[in-house]
N, C-alpha and C positions, 0 to 999 in steps of 0.2 A: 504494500500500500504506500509506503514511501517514495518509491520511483515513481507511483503514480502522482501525486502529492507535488514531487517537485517538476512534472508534465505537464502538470496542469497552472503550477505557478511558471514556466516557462511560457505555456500559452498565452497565459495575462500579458507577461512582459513584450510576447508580439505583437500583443494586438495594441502596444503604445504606452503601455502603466511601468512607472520607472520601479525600477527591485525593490529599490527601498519604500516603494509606495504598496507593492504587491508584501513583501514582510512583512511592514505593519499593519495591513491589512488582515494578516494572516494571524499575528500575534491577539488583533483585537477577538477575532475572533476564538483563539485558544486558549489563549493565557501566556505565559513565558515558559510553556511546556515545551520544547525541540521539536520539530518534527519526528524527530528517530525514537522519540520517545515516547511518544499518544500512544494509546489504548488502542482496540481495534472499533469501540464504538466512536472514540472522539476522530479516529481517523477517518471511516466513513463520512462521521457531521462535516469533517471537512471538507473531503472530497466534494461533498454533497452543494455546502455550500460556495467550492470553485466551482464546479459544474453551472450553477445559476449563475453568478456572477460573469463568466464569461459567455453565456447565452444574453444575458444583458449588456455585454461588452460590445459584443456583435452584433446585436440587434441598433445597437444606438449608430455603433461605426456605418450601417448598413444605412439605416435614417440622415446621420451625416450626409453621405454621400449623395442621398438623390435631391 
């Protein structure tokens, strides 16, 4: 789940969110837990909520655009 975790924090960063903005975004959401270190449900909740977050990433970048 961790390689998945940092996939999905890579996606943010291309689709234009600076690392450090994708981190603390990441931290608000966990805590000051590491990634290596979550649970397997907290690591889902994350997943879960990268997943939306870059569905709304993309939907805004897509709206930009037209």
């Amino acid at each position: 789940m961790v390689d998945e975790i940092y996939s999905l924090r890579d996606q943010m960063v291309h689709l234009g969110y600076a690392t450090r903005e994708v981190d603390a975004w990441i931290r608000h959401v966990m805590g000051d837990i590491p990634i290596e270190q979550l649970n397997d449900q907290d690591s889902i909740e994350l997943i879960d909520h990268l997943h939306s977050y870059i569905s709304f990433a993309r939907d805004k970048a897509i709206i930009n655009i037209k």
